[in-house]
N, CA, C and O atoms as a printed pandas DataFrame, in Angstrom:
     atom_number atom_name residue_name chain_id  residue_number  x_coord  y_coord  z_coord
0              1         N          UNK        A               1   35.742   47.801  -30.350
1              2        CA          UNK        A               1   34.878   47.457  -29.246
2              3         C          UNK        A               1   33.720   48.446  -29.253
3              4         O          UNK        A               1   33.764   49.676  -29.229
4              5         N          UNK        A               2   32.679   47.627  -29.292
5              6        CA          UNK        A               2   31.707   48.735  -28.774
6              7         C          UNK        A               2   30.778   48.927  -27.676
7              8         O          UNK        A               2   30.818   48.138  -26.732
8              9         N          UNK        A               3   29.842   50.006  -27.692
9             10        CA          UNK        A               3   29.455   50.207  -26.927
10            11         C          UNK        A               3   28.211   49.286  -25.753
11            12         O          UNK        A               3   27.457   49.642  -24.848
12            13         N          UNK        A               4   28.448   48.404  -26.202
13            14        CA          UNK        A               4   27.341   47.393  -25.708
14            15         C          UNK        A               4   28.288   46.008  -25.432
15            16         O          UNK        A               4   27.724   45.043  -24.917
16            17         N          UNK        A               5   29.914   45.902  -25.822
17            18        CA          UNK        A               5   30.374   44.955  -25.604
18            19         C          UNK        A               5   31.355   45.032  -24.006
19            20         O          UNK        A               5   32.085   45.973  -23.695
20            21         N          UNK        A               6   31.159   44.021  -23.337
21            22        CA          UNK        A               6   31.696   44.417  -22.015
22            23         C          UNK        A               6   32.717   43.534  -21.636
23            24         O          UNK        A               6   32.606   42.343  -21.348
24            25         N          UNK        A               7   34.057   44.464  -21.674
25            26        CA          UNK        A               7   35.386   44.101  -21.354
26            27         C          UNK        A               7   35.635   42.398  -20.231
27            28         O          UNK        A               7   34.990   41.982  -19.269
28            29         N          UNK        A               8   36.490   42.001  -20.744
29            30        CA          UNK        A               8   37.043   40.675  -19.594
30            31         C          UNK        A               8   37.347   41.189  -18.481
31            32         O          UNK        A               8   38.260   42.006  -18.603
32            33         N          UNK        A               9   36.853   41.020  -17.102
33            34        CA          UNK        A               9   37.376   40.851  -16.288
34            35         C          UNK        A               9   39.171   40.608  -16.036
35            36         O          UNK        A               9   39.815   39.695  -16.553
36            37         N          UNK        A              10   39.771   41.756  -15.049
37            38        CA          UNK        A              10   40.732   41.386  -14.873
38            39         C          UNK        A              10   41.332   40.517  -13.598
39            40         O          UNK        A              10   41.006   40.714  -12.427
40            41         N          UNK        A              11   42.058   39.747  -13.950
41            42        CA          UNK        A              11   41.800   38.943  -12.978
42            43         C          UNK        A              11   43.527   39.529  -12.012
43            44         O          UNK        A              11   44.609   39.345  -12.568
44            45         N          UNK        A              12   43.452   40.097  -10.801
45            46        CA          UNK        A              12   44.632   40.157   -9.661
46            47         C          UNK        A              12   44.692   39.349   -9.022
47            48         O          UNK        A              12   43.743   38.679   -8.612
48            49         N          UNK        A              13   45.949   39.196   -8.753
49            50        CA          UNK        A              13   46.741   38.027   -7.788
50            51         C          UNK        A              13   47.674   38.598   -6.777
51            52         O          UNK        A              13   48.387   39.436   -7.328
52            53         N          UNK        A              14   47.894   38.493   -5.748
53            54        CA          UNK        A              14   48.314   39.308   -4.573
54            55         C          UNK        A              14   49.150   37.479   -4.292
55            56         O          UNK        A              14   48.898   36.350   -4.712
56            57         N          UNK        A              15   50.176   38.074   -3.380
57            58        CA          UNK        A              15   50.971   37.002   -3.023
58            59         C          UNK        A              15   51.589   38.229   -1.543
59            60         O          UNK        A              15   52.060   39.357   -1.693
60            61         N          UNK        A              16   51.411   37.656   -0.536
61            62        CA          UNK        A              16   52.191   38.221    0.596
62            63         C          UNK        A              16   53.534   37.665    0.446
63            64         O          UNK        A              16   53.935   36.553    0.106
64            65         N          UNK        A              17   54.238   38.971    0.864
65            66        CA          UNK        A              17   55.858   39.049    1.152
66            67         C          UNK        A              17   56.732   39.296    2.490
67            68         O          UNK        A              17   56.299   40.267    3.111
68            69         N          UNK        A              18   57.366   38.944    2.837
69            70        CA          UNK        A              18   58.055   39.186    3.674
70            71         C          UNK        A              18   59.070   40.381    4.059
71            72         O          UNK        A              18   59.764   40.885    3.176
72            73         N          UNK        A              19   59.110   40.631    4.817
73            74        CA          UNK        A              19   59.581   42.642    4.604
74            75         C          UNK        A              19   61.179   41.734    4.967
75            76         O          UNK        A              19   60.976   40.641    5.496
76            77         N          UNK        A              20   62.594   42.070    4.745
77            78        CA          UNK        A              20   63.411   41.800    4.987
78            79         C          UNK        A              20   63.041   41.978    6.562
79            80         O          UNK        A              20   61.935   42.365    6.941
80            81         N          UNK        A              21   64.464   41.533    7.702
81            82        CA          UNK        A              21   64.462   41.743    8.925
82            83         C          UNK        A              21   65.641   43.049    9.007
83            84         O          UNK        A              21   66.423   43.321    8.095
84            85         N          UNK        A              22   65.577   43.546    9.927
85            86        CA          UNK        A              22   66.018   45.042   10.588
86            87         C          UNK        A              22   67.495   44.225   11.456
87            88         O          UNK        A              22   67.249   43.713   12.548
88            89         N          UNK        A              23   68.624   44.165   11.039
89            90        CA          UNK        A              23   69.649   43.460   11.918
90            91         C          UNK        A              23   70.640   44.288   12.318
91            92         O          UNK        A              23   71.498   44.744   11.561
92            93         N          UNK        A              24   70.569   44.468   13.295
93            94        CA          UNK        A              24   71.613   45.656   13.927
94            95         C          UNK        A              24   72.119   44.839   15.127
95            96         O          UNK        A              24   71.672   44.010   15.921
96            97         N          UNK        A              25   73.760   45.750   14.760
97            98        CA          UNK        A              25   75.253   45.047   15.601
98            99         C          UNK        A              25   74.553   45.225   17.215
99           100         O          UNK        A              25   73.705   46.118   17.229
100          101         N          UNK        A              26   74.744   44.598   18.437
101          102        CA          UNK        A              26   74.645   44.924   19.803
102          103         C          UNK        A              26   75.866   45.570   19.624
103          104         O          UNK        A              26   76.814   45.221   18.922
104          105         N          UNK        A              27   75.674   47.064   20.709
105          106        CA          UNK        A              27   76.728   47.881   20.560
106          107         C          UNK        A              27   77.743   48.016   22.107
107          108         O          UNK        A              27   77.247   48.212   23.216
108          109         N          UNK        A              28   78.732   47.910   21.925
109          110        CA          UNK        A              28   79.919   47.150   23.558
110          111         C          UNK        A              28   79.444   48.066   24.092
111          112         O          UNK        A              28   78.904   49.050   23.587
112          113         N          UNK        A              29   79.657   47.739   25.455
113          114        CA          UNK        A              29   79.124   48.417   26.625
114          115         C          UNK        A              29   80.772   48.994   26.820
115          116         O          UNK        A              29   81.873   48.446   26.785
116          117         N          UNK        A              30   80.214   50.613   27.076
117          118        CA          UNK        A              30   81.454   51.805   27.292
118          119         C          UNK        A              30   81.862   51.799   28.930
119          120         O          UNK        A              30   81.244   52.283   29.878
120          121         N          UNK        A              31   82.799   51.259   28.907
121          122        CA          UNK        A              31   83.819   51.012   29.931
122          123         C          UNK        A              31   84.763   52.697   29.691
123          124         O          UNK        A              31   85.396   53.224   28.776
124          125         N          UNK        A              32   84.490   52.944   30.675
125          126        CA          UNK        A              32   85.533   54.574   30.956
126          127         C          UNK        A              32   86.668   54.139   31.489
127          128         O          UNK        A              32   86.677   53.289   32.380
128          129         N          UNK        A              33   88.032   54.824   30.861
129          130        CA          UNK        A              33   89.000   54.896   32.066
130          131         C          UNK        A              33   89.579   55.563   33.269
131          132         O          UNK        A              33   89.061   56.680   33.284
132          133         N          UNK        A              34   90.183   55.477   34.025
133          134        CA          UNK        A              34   90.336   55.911   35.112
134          135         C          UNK        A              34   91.130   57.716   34.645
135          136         O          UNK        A              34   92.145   57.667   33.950
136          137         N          UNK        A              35   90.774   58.674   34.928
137          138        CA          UNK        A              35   91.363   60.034   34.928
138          139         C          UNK        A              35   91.838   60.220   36.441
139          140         O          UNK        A              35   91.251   60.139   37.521
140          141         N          UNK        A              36   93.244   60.523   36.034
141          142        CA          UNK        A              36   93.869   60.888   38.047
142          143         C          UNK        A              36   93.765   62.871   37.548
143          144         O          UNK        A              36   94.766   63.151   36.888
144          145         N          UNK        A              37   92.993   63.888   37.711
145          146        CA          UNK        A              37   93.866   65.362   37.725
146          147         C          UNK        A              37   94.655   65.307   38.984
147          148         O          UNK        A              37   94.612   64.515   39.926
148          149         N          UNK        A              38   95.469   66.472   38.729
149          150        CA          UNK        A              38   96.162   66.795   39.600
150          151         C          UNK        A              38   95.907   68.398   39.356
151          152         O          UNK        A              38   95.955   68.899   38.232
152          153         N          UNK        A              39   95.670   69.031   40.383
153          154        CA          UNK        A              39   95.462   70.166   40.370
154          155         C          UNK        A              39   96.514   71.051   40.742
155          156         O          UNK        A              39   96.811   70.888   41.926
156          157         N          UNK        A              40   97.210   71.956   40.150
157          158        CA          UNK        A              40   98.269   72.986   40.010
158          159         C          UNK        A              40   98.572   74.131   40.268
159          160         O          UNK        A              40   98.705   74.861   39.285
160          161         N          UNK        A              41   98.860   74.907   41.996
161          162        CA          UNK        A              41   99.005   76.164   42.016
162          163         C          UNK        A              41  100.132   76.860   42.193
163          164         O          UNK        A              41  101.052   76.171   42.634
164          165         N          UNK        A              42  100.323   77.722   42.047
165          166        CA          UNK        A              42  101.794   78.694   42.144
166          167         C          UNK        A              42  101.994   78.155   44.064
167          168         O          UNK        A              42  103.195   78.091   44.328
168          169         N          UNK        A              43  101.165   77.829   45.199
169          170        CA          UNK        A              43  101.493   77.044   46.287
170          171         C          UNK        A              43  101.551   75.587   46.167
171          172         O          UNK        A              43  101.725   74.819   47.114
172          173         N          UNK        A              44  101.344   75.154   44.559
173          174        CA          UNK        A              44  101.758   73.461   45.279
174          175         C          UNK        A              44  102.508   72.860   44.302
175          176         O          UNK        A              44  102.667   71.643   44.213
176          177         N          UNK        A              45  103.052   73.822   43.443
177          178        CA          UNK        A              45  103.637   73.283   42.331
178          179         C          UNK        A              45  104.469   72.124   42.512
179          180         O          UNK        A              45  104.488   70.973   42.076
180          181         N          UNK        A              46  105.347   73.021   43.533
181          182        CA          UNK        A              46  106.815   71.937   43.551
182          183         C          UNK        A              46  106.655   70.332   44.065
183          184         O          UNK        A              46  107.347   69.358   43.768
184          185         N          UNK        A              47  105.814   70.405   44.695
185          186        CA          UNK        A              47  104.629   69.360   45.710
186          187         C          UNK        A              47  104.612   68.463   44.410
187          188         O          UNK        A              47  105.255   67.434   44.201
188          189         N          UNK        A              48  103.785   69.063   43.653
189          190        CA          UNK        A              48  102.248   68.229   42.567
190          191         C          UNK        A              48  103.921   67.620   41.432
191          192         O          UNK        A              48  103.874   66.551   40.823
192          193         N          UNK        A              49  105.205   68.547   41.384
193          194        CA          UNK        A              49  105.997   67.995   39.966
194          195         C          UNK        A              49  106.743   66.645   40.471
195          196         O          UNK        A              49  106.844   65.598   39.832
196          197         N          UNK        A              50  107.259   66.929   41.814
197          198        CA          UNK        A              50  107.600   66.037   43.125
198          199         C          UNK        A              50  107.227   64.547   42.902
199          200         O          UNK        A              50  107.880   63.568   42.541
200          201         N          UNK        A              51  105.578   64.797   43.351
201          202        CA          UNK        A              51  104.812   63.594   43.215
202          203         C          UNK        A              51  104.369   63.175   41.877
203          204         O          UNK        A              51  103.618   62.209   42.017
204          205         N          UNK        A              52  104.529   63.522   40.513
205          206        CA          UNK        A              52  104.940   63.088   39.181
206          207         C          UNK        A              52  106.348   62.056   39.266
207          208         O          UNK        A              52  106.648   60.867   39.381
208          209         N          UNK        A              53  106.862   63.187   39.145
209          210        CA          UNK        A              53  108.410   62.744   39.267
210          211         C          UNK        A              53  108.767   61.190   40.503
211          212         O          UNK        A              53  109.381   60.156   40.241
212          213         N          UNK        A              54  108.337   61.462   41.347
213          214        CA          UNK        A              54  108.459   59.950   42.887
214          215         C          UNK        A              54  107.098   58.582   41.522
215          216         O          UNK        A              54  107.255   57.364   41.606
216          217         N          UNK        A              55  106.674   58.815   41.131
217          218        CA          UNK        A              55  105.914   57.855   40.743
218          219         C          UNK        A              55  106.106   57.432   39.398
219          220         O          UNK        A              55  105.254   56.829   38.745
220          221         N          UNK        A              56  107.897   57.946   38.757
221          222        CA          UNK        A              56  108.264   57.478   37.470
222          223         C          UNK        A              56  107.402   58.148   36.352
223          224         O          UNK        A              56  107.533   57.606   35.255
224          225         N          UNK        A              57  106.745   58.968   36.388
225          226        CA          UNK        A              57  106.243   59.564   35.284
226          227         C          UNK        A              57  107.066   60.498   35.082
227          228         O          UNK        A              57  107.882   61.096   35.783
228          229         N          UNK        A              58  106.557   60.570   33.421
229          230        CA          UNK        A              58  107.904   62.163   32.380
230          231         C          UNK        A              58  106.684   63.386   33.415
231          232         O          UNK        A              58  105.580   63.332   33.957
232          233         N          UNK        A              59  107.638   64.238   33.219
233          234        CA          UNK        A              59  106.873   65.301   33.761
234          235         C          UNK        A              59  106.308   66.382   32.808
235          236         O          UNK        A              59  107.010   67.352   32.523
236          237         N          UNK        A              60  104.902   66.228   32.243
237          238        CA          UNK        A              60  104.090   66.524   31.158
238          239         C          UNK        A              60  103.207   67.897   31.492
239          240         O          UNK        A              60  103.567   67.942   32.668
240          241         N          UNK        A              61  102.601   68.693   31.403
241          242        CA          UNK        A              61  101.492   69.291   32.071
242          243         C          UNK        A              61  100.488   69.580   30.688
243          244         O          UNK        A              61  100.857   70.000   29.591
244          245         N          UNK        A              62   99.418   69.295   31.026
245          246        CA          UNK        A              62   98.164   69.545   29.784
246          247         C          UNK        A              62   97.595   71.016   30.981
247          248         O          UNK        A              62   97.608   70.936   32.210
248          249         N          UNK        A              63   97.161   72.200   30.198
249          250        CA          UNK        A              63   96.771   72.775   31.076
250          251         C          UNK        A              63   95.069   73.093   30.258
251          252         O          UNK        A              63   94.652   73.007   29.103
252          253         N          UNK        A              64   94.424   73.514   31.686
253          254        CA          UNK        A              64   93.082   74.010   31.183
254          255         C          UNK        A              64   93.049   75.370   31.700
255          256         O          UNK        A              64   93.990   75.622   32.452
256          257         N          UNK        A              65   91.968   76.606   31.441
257          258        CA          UNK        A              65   91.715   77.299   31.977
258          259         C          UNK        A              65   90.422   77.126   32.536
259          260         O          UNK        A              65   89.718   76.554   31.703
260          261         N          UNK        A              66   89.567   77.465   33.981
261          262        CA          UNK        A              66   88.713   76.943   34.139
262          263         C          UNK        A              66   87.667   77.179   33.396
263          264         O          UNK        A              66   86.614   76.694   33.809
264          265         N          UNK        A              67   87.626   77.973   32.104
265          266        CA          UNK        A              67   86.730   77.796   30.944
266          267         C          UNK        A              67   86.422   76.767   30.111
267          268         O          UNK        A              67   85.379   76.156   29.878
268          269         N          UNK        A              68   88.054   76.666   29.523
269          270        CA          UNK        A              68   88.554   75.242   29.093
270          271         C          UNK        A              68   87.920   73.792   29.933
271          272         O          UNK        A              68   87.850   72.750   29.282
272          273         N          UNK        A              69   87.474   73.806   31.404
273          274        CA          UNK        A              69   87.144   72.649   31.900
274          275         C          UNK        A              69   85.726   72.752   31.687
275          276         O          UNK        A              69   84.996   71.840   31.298
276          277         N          UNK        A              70   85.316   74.186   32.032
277          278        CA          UNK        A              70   84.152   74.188   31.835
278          279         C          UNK        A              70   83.201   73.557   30.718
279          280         O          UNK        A              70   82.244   72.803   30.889
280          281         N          UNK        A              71   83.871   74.214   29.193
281          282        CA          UNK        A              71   83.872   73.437   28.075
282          283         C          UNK        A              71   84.018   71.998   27.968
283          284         O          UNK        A              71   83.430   71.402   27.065
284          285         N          UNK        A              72   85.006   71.167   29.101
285          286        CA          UNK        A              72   84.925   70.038   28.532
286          287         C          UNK        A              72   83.491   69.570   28.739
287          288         O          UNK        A              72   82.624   69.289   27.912
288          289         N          UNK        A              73   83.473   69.563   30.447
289          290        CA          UNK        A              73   81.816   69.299   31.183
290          291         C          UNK        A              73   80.927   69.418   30.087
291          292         O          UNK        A              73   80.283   68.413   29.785
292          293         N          UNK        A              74   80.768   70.479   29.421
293          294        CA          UNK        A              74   79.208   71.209   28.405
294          295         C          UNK        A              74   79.475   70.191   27.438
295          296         O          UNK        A              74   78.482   69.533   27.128
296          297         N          UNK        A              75   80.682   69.847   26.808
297          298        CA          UNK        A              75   80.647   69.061   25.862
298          299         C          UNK        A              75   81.019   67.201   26.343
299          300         O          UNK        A              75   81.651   66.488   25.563
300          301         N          UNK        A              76   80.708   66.879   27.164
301          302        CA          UNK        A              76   80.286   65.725   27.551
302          303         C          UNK        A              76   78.693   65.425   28.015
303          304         O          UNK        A              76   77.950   64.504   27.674
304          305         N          UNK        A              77   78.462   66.542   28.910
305          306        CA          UNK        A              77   76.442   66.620   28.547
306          307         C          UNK        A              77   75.931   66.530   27.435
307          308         O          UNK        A              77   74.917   65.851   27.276
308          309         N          UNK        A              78   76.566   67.245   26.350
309          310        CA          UNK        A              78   75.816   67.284   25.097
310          311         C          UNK        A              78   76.544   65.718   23.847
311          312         O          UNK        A              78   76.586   65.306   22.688
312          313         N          UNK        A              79   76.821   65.541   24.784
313          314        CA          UNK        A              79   77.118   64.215   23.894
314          315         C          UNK        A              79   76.247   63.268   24.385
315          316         O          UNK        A              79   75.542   62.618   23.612
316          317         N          UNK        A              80   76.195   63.049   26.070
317          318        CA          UNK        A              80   75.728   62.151   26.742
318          319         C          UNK        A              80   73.852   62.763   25.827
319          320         O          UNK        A              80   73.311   61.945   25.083
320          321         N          UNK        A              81   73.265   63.959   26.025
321          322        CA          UNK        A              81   72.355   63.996   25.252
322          323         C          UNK        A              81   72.178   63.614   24.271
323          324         O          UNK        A              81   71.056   63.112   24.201
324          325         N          UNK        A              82   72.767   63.562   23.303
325          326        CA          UNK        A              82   72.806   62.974   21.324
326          327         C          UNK        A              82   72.805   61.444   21.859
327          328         O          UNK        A              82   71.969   60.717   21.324
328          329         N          UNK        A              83   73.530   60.941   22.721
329          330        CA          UNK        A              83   72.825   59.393   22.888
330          331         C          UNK        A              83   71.882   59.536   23.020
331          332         O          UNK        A              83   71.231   59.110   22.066
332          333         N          UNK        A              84   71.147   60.087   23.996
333          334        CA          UNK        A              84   69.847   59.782   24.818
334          335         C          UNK        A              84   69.002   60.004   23.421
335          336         O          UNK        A              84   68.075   59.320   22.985
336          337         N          UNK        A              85   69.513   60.980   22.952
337          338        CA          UNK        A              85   67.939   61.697   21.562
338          339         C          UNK        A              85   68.421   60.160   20.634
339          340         O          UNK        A              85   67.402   59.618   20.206
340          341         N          UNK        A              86   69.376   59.590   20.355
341          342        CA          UNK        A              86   69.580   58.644   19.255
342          343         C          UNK        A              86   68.986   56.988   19.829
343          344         O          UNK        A              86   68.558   56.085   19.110
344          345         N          UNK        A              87   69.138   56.981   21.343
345          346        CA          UNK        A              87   68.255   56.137   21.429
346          347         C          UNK        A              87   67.011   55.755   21.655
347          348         O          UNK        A              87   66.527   54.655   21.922
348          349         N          UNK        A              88   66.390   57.190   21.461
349          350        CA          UNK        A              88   65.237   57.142   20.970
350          351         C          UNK        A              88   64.355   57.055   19.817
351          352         O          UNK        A              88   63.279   56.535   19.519
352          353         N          UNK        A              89   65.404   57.898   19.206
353          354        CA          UNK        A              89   64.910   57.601   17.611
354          355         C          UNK        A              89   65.145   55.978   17.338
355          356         O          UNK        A              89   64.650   55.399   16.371
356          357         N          UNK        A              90   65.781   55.487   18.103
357          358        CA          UNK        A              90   66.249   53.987   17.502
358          359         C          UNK        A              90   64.827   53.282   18.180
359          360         O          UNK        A              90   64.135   52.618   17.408
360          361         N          UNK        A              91   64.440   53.402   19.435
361          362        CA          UNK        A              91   63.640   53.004   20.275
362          363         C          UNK        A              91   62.166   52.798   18.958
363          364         O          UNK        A              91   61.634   51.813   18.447
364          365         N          UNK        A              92   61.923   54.562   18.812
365          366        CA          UNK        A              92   60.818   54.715   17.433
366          367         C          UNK        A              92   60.979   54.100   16.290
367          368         O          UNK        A              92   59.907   53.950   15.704
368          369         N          UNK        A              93   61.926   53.668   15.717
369          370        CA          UNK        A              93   62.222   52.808   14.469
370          371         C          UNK        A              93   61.694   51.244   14.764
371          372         O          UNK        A              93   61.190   50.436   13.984
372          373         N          UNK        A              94   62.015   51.127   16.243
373          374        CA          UNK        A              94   61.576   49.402   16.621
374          375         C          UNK        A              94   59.985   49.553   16.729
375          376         O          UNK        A              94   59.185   48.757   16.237
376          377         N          UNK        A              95   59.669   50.661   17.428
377          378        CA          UNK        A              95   58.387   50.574   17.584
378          379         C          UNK        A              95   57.390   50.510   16.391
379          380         O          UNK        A              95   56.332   49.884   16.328
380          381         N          UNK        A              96   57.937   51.247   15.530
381          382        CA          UNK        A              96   57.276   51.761   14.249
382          383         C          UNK        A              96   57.386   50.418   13.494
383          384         O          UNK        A              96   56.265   50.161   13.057
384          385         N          UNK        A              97   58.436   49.274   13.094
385          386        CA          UNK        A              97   58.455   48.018   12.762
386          387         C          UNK        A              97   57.740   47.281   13.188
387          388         O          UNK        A              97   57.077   46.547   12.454
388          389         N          UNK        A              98   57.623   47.240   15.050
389          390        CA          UNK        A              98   56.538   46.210   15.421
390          391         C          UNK        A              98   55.075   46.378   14.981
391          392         O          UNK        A              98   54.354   45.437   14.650
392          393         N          UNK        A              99   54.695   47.723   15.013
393          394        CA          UNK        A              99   53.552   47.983   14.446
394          395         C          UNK        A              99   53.221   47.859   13.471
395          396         O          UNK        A              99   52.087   47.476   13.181
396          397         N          UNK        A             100   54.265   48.193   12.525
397          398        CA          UNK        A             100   54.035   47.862   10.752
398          399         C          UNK        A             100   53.621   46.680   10.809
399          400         O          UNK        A             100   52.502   46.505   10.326
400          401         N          UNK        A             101   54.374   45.397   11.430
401          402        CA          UNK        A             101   54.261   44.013   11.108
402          403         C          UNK        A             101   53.094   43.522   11.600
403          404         O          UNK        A             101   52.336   42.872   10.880
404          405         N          UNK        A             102   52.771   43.843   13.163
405          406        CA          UNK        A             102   51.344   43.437   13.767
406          407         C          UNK        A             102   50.466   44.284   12.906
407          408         O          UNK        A             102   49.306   43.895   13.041
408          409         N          UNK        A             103   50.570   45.463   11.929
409          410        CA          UNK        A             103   48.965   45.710   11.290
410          411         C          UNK        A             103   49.107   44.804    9.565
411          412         O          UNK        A             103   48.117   44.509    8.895
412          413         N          UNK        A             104   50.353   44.551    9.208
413          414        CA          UNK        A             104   50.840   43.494    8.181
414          415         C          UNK        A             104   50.260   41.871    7.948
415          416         O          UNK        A             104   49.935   41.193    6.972
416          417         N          UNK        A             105   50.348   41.635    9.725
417          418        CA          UNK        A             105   49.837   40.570    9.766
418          419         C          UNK        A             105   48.393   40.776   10.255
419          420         O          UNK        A             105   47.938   39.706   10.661
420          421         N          UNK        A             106   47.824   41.441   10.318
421          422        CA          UNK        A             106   46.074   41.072   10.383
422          423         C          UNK        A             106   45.468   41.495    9.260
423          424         O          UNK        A             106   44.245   41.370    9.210
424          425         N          UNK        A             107   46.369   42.240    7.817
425          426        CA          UNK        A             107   45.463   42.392    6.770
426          427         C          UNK        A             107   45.916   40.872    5.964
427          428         O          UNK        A             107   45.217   40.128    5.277
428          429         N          UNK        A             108   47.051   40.787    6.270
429          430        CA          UNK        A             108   47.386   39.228    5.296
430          431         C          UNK        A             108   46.830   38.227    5.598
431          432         O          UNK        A             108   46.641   37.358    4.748
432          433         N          UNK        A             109   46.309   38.036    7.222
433          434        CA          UNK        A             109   45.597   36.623    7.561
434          435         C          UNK        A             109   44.595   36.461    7.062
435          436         O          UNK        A             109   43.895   37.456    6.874
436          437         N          UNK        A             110   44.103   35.111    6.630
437          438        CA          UNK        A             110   42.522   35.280    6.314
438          439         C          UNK        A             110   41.922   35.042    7.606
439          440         O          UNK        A             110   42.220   34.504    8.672
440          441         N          UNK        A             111   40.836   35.737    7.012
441          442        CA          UNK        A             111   39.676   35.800    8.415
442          443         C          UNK        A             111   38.683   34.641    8.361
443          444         O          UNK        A             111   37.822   34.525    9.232
């Protein structure tokens, strides 16, 4: 080829595509169950094993220290938080799709 001879045109072809769709499970709505404490002192023991015992239950004790409860509380906020931060990031993923697609569809339309 030389310098005075001028190359073919290339010819592009563009074809719009369709981005797959984003399909995510609806997630069950969290139904809590009922917690009865019973609270336990060297004055109400015999009381609190009493009223176990009159209502057919084994007589079990889970104990906490009020650190231990404290801990549970901190670690139910910080869970209830990691939802809140995850449904936001989920919130930004939808948003960020709708936008992709509404600026998708005004370069693909013809004008």
């Amino acid at each position: 080829m030389g310098l005075n001879d001028i190359p073919e045109p290339i010819e592009i072809k563009t074809k719009p595509i369709d981005k797959p769709k984003l399909v995510l499970p609806e997630a069950d709505e969290l139904v809590q169950r009922k917690i009865e404490w019973i609270l336990i002192t060297p004055n109400n023991h015999e009381e609190a094993f009493s009223q176990v015992k009159d209502n057919g239950r084994p007589l079990v004790l889970f104990g906490l220290t009020d650190q231990g409860y404290e801990n549970i509380a901190l670690n139910l906020s910080d869970i209830r938080m990691y939802i809140s931060q995850q449904h936001s990031i989920i919130g930004a993923y939808e948003r960020y799709y709708i936008e992709a697609n509404n600026t998708m569809d005004g370069i693909t339309t013809p004008q």
